[in-house]
N, C-alpha and C positions, 0 to 999 in steps of 0.2 A: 126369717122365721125367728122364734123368739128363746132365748140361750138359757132364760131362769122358769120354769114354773109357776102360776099363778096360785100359792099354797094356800089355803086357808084348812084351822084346823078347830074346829067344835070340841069344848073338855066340859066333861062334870062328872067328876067322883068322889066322895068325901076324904078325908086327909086328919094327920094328927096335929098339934103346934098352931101353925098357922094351916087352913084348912088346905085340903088338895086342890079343891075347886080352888081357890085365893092363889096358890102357887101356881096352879097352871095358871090362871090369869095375868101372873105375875112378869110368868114366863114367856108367854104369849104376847104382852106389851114389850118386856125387854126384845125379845126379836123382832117384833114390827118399828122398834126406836132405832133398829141396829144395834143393838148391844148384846154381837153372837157370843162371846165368852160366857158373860153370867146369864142369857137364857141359858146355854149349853149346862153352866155349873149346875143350874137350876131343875134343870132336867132330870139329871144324872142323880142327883137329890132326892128327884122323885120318882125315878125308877127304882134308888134302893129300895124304897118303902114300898114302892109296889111293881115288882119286875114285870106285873102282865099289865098294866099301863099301855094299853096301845098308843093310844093318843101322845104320852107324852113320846113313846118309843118314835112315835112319825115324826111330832116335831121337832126329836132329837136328830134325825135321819135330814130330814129339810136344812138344820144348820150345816150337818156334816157336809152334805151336796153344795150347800153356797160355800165351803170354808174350804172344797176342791178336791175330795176323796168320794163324787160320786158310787162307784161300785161300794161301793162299802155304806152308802148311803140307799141303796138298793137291798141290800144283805136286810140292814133295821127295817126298811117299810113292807120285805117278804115277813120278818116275822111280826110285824103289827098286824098282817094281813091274816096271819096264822092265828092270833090271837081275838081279831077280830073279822071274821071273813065277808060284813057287809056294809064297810064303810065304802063309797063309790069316792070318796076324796083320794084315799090310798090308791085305790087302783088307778086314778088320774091321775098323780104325780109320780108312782114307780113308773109305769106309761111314759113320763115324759123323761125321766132320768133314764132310762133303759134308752130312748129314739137318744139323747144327748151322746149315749156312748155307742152308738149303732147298734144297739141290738136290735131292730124297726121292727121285726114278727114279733117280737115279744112285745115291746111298745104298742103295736096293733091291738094285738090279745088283751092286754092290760086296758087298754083304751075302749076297749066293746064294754069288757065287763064294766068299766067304769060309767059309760053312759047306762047301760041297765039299770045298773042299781040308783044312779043319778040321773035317772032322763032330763030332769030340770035343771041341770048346772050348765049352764053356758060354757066352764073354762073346761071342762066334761065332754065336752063336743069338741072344741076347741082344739084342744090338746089331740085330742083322738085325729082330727084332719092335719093336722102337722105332722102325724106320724103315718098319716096315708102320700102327704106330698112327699115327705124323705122317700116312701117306699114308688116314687112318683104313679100314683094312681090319683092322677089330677082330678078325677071328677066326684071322687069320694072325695078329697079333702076338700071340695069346693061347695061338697053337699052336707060336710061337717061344720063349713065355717059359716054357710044361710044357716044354720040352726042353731048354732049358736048365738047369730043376730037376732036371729028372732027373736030370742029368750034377752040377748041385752043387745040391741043397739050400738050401746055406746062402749061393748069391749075392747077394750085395746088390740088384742093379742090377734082376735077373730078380724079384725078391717085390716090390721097390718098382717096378718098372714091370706087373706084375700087380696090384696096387693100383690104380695108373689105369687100367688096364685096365678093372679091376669099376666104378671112378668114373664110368669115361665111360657105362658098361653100365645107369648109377643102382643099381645095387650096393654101397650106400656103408657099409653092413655091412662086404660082404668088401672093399672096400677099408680100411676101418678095421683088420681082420685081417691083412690081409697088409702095413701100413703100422707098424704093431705088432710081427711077426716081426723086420723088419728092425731096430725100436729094441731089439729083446730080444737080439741080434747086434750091433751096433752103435748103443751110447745115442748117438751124439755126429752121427748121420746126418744132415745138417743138413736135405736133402731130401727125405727121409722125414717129418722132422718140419716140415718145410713143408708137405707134400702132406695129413700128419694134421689139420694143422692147418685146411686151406683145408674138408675135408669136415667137421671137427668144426661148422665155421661153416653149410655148409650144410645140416648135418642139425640145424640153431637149438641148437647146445652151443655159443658164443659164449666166454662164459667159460673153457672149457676148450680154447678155439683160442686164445686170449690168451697161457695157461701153454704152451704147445706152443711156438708161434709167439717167443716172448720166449726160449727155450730153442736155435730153431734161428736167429735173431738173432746169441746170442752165440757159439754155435757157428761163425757166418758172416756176421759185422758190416756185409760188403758185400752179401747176398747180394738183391736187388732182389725176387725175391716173396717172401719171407718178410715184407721190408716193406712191400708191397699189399699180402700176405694177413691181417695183421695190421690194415692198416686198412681192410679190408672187415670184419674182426671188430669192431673198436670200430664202426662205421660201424653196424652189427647193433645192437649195445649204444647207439645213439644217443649217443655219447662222442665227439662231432664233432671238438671240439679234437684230441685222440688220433688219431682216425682220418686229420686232415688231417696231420698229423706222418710219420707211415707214407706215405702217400701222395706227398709232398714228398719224403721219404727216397729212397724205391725209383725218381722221377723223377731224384735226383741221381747214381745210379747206372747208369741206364738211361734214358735221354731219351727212347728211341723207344717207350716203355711206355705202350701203350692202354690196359693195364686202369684203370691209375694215372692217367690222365684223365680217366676213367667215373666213377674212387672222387670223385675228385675236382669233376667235374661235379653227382654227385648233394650233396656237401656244398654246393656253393653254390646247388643249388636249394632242400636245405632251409633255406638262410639267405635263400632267395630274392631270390640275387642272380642273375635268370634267364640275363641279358646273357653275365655271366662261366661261366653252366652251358653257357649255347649254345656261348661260346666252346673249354670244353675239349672237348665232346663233339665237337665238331669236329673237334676237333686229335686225339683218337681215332680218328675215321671216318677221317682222311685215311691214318693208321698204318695200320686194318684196314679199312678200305672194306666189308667180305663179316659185319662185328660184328654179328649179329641186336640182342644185346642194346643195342649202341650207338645200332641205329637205334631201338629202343623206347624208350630213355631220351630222345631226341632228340623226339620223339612225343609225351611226356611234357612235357617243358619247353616245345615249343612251342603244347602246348595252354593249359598254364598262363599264357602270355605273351599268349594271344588270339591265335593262328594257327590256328585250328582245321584249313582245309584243307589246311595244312602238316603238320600233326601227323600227319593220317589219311594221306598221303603216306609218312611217317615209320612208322608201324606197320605200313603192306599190307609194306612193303618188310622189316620182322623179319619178318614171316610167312612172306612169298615166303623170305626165306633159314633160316630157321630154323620148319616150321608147327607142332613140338611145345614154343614157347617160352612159356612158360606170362605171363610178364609181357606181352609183344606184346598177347595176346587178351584179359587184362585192360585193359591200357590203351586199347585200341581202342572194346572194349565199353564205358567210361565216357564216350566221346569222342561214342560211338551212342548214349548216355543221352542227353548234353548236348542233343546235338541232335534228340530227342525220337522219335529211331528204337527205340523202347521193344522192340522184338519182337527185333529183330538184335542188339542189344543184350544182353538177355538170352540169346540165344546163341550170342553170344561167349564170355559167361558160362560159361556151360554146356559149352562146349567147353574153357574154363578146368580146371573143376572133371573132365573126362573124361580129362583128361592126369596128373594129380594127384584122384585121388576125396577128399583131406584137407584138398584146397586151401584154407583159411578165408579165403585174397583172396575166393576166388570165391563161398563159401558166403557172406557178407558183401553181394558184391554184389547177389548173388539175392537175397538177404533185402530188397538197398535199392531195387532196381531196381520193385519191384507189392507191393503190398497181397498182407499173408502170410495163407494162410488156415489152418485147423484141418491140414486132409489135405492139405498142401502138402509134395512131398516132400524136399525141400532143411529145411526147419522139422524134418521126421524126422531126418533125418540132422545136424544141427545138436544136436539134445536128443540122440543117441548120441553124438557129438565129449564132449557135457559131463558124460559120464560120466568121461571120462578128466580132467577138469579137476586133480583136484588136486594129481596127478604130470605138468603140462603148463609146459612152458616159456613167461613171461611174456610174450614176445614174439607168441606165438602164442593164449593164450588171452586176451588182450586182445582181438581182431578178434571172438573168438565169443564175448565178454560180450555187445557190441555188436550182434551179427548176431541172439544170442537176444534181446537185450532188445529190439530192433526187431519180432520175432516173436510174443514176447508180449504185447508194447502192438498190433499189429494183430488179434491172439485174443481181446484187452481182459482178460488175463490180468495188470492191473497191477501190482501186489504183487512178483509172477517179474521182469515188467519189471521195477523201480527195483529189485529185488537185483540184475540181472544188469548195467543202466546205472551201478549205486553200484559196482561192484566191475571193472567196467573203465575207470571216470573215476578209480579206485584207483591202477590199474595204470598209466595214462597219466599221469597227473602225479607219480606217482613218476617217471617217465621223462623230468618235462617238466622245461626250466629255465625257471621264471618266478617272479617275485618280484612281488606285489601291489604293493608298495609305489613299485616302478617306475611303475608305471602310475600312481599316486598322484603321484608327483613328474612325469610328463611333463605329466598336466592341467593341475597348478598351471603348470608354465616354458609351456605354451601360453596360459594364461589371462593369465598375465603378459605375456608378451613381444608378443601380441595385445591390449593394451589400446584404449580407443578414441580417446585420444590420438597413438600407434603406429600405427594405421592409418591413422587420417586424413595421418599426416606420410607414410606408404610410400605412399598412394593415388595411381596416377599414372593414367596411359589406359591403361596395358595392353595384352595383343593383343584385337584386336578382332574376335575370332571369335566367332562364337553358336554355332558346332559342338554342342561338347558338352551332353552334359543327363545333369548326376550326379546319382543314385539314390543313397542313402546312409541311414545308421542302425547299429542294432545288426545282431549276424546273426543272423538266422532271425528276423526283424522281418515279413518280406512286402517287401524291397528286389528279390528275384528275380519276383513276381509284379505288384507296381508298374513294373519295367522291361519285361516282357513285352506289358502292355498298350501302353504308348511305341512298340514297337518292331516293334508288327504293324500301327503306319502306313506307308503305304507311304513317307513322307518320313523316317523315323528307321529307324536298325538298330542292334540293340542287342549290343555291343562285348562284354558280361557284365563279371566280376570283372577289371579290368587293373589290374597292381601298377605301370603307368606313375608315376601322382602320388605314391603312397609312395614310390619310388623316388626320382624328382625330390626332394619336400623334403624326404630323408634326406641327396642326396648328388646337389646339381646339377650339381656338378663330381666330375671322377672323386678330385682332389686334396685335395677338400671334405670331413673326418672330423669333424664337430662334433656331427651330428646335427642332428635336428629339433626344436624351432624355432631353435634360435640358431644354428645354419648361416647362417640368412637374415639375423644381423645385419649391419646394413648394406649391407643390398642398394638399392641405388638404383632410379629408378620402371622406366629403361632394363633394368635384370639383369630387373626382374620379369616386365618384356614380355616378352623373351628366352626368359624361363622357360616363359610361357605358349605361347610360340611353337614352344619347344621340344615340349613337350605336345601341342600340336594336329599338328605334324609325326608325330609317332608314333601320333595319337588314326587320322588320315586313311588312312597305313598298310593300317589293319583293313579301311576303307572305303570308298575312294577318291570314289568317286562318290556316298554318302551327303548327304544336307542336313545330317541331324542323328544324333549317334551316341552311344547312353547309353554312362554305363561307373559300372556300379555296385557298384563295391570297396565297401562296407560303411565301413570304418576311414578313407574320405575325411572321415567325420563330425569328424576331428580335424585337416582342413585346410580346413574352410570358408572362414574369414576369407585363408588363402593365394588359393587361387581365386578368393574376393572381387577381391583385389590384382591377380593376373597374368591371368584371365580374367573379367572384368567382366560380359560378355553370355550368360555361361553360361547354364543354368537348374541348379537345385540344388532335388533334389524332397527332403525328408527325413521317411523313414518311419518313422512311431511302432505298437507295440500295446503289449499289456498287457505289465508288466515280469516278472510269475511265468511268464507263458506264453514267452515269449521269451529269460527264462532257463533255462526246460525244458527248450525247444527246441535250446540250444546242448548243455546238461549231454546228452542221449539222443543224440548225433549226435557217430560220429568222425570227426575233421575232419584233413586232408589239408593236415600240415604248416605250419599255423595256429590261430586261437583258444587259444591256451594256457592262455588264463581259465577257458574251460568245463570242468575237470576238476572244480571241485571249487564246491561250492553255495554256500560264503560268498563265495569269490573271484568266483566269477559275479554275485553281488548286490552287491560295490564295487566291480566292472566296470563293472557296470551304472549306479551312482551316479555316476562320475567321468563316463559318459557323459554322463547326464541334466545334471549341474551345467555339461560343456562346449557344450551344445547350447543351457542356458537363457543360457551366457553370450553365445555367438555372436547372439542375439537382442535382448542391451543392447546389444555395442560395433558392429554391423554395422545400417548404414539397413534402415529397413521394406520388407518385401516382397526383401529380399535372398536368400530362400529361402521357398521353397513346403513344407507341411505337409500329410501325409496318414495319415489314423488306419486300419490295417491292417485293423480290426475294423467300421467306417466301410465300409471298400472291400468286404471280405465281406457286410454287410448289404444294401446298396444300392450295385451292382457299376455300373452306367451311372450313376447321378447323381455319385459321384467319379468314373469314369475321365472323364467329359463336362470335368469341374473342372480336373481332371489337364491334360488336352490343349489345354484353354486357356490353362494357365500355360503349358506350352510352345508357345505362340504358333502349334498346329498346328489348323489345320480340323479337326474332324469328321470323321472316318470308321467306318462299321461295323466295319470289321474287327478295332478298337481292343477290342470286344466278345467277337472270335471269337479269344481270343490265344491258347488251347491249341489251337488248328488250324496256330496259325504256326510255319515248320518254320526255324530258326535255333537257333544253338548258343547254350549255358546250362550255364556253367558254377559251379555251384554246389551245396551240400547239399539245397540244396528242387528241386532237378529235377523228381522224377516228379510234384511236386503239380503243379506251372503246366502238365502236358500236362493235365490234368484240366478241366473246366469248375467254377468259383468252388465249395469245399465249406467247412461252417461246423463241421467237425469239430474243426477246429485253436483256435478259439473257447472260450477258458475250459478247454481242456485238464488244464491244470494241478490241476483240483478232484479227478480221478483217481487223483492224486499226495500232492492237501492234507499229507494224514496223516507225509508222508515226508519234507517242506519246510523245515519250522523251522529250518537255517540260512539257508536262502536268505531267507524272511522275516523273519527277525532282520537282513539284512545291507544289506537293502532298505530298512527302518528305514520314513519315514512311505512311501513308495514302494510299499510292498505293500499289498494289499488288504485292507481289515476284515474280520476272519473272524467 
């Protein structure tokens, strides 16, 4: 919609000197040149000589509003209005300055009376239906903005606020149409080409909102959404850097900018810096309190953080304000996964995919949420999406490689599978930034700087909590069904994945940039307690009244020996299965702004080695019995004589229930969800022979680590 009014101002009254009619003409050119000082001088000039001036009193009011003291710009054109009560121009631009500061009933009012008396003004209509869309009464301002075409055609303001019009309508065709009119009349519309830009992005043309967007930029260097909209495009384009530059931009031009907080929040969830996402979304909410989206995103991060009852607080609340917001009922329905409410869950879903029938979030979920069978009709409709595959933008045919190859490894149509999981683990590490060799050099600086001369010198007493009890391993090991059995004692509750200790020894200070592990040089036994203390303050948090409280982040496997140091009485269960199977299981599974390794089958097998070589280390430089060992494959064969094993390393009595874990109704947030509602299956067992044929980098990457064929 459009930020400046379209003023014009008709003068003739006689004058002294030079005549009045001459000065107001004067005046009149210097502000249509830009030259708002001396029309303003000018003005003021001639209001001395004649204070009941309405006309000049408006055009002095028009400067005041472009020069950024709108309300006060509304005060002048009430008393021009007082002084002249049947100009229709006056009442069309206080009308539009009044909708610029939300006053929109007044804007309304202003806006009728303005057409009356100007039935013929196009920007008269115009104006009046922008201040019916603010008051969203879409059909009035769509029945302002035909009358205003009628009357001209070729108005700007009237085809580019008919464009939002169709936008808000999800009409984003005719919005793209009538967003286009206006560039074809005027290339340089900077608005116009904001507003192309912000639908190119929603309709996944990312790329061609970037060239848009970069165009109405230069057109208007300050102009604050073009710079969100812009980095909601790279943000699309998973171009973080980029995205956060936009973002940063459009907040230094407009501070009070929620969207540019949102953009911003979701960049540091995906860096998963949660603390700082929680923070911006905040600073969002506080802006627009009524954000559906904001409370979804909020919903989001705090599920991620291990708030679950937070989170589902966080989602009823986008629903309640917004119930056709398609992100809300996804994110809620994963949150009903978690916590093993499978049925609601899936219709959520389903209600996802009824607001959008293309949805592939949803089609995606359905496929993850049950066992896909042959005449499942989401699986139908899934194999029709993949018709259109090869004219389908990346971003979105990524989701339904996924969704199909889930579908046909449940049909045991495996072949379909590994083409459709090979060619979405394609697409996603193209998109991914990850370097192997990173991960190569962080093993070695942890194996190093964890030596066992190094620890014994940092080993102090620590905090002396037994609280915790970390699950740990590769992912999609069996660490989410080892935890579950933990956690259906009644003395343990299980925390699931908390990026708390990542977090910590990444950056136990907020001033702390080194990374991990040499962040921690020189930390004394005192900082280490601290740290650990630190950790259990936040572990408790989840649980207050728990004895014992897993948290089985997978990737803690690369701070054993930390936890050694700062929590002593921990328990550290670490779970092992087969390496082909486990690297399957990552490679078939997209994962939720994480695992970056599993896109691609060699990198998953020196994933996997750097693992195995840190875990055989943590077992020379760390005392015996420093960590508990459990074989995945072990636990499926003979389900009570491990978990019995299990329960006694965590120093817990015997309990049945320990047996009954897919009964226990607590939140699980992880890829393996729907298996652990299940009772113990041996499907997941040598999996990978399914696949043999398709393997050969992985097995080559594996080296003596894979299995003799």
């Amino acid at each position: 919609m459009p930020t400046n009014p379209d003023f014009v101002a008709p003068m003739a009254q006689p004058a002294q000197q030079m005549s009045l009619q001459e000065a107001m003409q004067l005046a009149i050119k210097q502000h249509s040149e830009g030259h708002l000082p001396q029309a303003a001088n000018l003005l003021k000039r001639i209001l001395q000589a004649t204070p009941q001036n309405a006309n000049a009193l408006h055009l002095l009011a028009v400067i005041t509003q472009q020069t950024g003291d709108t309300e006060k710009a509304i005060s002048m054109i009430a008393q021009a209005i007082a002084i002249n009560p049947n100009n229709g121009q006056f009442y069309s631009n206080i009308g539009e300055m009044c909708r610029q500061v939300k006053r929109v009933d007044e804007a309304i009012k202003y806006g009728q009376q303005a057409v009356a008396l100007s039935p013929k003004s196009a920007t008269a209509h115009s104006n009046l239906g922008i201040a019916y869309y603010d008051n969203e009464q879409m059909d009035e301002a769509q029945a302002c903005q035909q009358r205003a075409l009628e009357i001209n055609p070729s108005l700007i303001t009237a085809l580019n606020n008919m464009g939002s019009i169709a936008r808000s309508n999800k009409d984003r065709d005719g919005a793209i149409e009538f967003y286009k009119q206006v560039l074809a009349i005027m290339p340089q519309h900077a608005e116009s080409m904001n507003n192309l830009g912000a639908v190119f992005t929603e309709t996944e043309q990312p790329e061609e909102a970037v060239k848009v967007l970069i165009n109405a930029i230069k057109a208007n260097p300050n102009y604050a959404e073009a710079h969100c909209n812009i980095g909601t495009a790279f943000l699309t384009l998973e171009q973080y850097d980029k995205a956060e530059v936009g973002f940063k931009k459009a907040l230094s031009i407009k501070p009070d900018y929620a969207e540019a907080f949102q953009g911003l929040a979701k960049i540091y969830q995906e860096h998963k810096n949660l603390t700082k996402a929680e923070e911006m979304t905040n600073r969002a909410l506080t802006i627009t309190p009524d954000k559906a989206s904001a409370h979804a995103l909020l919903g989001g991060i705090l599920t991620e953080s291990g708030y679950p009852d937070k989170a589902a607080l966080s989602f009823n609340k986008a629903m309640e304000l917004d119930p056709e917001f398609i992100g809300a009922h996804l994110g809620y329905g994963h949150l009903l996964m978690e916590q093993g409410d499978i049925d609601e869950a899936e219709s959520s879903f389903k209600t996802a995919l009824s607001l959008d029938e293309k949805c592939l979030g949803a089609m995606l979920s359905l496929a993850q949420v049950k066992k896909v069978t042959a005449d499942d009709d989401n699986f139908k409709q899934l194999i029709k999406q993949a018709a259109e595959l090869d004219g389908m933008m990346e971003t979105k045919a990524l989701p339904l490689h996924f969704a199909l190859g889930k579908s046909y490894d449940d049909t045991k149509q495996y072949d379909l599978a590994f083409k459709h999981y090979l060619e979405g683990c394609r697409l996603k590490r193209k998109r991914t930034v990850y370097d192997p060799a990173d991960n190569d050099k962080l093993t070695d600086n942890i194996r190093q700087f964890f030596s066992k001369p190094a620890i014994k010198k940092m080993r102090g007493e620590g905090c002396s909590s037994d609280t915790p009890i970390f699950v740990l391993g590769m992912p999609r090991s069996g660490t989410t069904l080892t935890e579950q059995i933990i956690a259906s004692h009644p003395d343990a509750h299980g925390a699931g994945e908390l990026p708390d200790l990542m977090r910590l020894s990444n950056r136990p200070n907020d001033w702390e940039t080194a990374g991990y592990p040499q962040v921690l040089k020189g930390y004394s036994h005192e900082q280490l307690k601290a740290l650990g203390e630190k950790y259990i303050k936040g572990l408790q948090e989840r649980a207050p009244e728990a004895k014992h409280i897993t948290d089985k982040m997978p990737a803690n496997f690369t701070c054993v020996g930390l936890i050694h140091l700062m929590l002593p009485n921990a328990k550290i269960v670490h779970v092992k299965r087969s390496p082909v199977d486990t690297c399957l299981s990552g490679f078939s599974r997209l994962f939720n702004k994480s695992q970056h390794q599993s896109y691609d089958l060699a990198e998953m097998g020196r994933y996997y080695r750097n693992y195995h070589d840190l875990m055989t280390h943590w077992k020379k430089v760390l005392p015996t019995d420093s960590f508990y060992e459990i074989q995945y494959e072990d636990l499926v064969e003979d389900t009570e004589k491990e978990s019995r094993a299990l329960i006694d390393y965590c120093g817990l009595e015997w309990d049945d229930n320990c047996l009954e874990f897919h009964k226990h109704e607590r939140n699980i947030r992880t890829a393996s969800v729907t298996q652990v509602r299940q009772p113990i299956y041996k499907t997941s067992v040598e999996r990978w022979r399914s696949y043999e044929e398709h393997l050969g980098p992985l097995f080559e990457a594996l080296g003596d680590l894979a299995p003799k064929q």
